[in-house]
VOFIMAR-838728 format. One record per residue (C-alpha): x, z, y; residue in one letter; residue number from 1. Coordinates in pm, whole numbers. Example, Ala and Ser with C-alpha at 12.3 -4.5 7.8 and 13.67 -1.06 7.14 Angstrom:
! residues 2
+--------+--------+--------+------+------+
|     px |     pz |     py | resn | resi |
+--------+--------+--------+------+------+
|   1230 |    780 |   -450 |    a |    1 |
|   1367 |    714 |   -106 |    s |    2 |
+--------+--------+--------+------+------+
! end
This chain:
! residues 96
+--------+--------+--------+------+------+
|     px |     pz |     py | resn | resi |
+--------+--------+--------+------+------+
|   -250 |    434 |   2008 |    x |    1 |
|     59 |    374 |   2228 |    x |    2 |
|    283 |    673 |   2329 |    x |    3 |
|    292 |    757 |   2696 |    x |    4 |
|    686 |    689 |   2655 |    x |    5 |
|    584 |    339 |   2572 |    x |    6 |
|    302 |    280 |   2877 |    x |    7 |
|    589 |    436 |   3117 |    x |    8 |
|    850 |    196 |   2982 |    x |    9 |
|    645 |    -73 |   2987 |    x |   10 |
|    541 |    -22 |   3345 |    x |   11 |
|    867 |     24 |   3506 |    x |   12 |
|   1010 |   -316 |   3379 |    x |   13 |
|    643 |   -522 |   3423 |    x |   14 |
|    657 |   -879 |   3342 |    x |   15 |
|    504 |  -1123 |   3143 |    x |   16 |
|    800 |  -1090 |   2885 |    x |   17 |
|    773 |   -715 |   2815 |    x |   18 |
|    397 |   -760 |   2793 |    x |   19 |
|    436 |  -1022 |   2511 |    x |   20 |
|    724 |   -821 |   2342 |    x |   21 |
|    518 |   -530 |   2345 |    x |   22 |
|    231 |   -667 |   2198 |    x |   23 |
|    443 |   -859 |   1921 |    x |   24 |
|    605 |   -493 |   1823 |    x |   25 |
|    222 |   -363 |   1788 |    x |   26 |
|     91 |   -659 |   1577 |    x |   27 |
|    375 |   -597 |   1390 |    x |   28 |
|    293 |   -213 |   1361 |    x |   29 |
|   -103 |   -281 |   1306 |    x |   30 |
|     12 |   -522 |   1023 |    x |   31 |
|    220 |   -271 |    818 |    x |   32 |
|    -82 |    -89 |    819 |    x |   33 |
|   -346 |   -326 |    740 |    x |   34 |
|    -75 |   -396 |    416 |    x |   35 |
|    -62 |      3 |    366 |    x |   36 |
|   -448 |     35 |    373 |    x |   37 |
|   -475 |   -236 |    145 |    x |   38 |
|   -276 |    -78 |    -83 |    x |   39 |
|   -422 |    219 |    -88 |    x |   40 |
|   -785 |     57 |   -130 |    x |   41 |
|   -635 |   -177 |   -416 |    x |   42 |
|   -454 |    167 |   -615 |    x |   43 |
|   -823 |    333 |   -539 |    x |   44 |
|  -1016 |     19 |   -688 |    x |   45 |
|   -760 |     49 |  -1014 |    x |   46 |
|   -768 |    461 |  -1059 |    x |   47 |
|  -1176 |    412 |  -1043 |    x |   48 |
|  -1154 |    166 |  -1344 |    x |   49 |
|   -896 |    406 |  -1554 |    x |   50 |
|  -1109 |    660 |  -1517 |    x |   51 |
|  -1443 |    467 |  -1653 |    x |   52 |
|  -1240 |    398 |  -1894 |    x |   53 |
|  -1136 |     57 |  -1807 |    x |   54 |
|   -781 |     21 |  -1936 |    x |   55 |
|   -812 |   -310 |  -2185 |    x |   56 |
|   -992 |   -502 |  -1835 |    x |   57 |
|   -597 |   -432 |  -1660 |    x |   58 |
|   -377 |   -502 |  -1966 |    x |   59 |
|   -237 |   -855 |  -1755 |    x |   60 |
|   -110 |   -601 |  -1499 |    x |   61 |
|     43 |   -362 |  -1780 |    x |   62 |
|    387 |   -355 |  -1703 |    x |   63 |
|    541 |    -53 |  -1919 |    x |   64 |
|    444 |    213 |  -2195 |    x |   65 |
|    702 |    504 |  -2187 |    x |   66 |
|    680 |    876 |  -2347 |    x |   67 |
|    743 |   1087 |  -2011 |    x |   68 |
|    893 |   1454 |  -2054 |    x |   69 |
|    642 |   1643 |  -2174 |    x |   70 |
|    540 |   1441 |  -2425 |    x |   71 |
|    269 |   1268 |  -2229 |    x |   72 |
|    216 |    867 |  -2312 |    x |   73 |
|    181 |    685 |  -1989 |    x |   74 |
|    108 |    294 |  -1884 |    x |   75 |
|    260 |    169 |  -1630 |    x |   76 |
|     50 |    -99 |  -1402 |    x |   77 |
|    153 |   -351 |  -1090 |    x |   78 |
|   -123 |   -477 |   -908 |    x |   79 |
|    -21 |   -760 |   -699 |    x |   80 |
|   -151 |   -704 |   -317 |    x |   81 |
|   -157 |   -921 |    -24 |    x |   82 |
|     99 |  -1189 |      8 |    x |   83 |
|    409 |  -1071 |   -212 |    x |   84 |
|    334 |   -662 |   -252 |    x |   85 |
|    275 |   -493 |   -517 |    x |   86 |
|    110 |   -140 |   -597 |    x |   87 |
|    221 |     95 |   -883 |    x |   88 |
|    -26 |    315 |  -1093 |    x |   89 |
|    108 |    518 |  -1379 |    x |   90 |
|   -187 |    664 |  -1609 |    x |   91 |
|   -164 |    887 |  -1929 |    x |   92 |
|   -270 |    719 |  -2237 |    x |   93 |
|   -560 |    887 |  -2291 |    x |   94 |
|   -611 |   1105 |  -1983 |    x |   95 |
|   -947 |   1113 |  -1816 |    x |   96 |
+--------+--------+--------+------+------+
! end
């Protein structure tokens, strides 16, 4: 929603050019978040497959193997989402 501060603002300086800047700074907002949704769905799609055991089906998107402290062998993944992101997943080796 838009914050009372906002509605106030926007109604003490009225005009067609407030409306339109107004609206451009929320499509702007409601886009960051479609982008962070879609991330989120994308990393959720990915964990679901590591965790049927899916790992070979995502080796394209295998960007690292490292030894983490601990001991603990991890891969790391990019999955490209929407236009030029990119979502990081870092699973053990053989974690479940």
């Amino acid at each position: 929603g838009t914050p009372l501060a906002e509605i106030r603002d926007y109604l003490t300086r009225r005009s067609p050019q407030a409306l339109l800047a107004l609206l451009e700074e929320k499509e702007a907002q409601l886009a960051e978040e479609r982008r962070r949704l879609e991330a989120e769905r994308k990393a959720g799609e990915v964990i679901a497959l590591l965790v049927a055991g899916g790992a070979d089906e995502l080796s394209s998107f295998e960007t690292e193997r490292r030894v983490i402290p601990g001991g603990v062998s991890v891969r790391i993944y990019s999955i490209p989402v929407g236009n030029n992101g990119s979502v990081a997943v870092v699973w053990p080796e053989h974690g479940r």
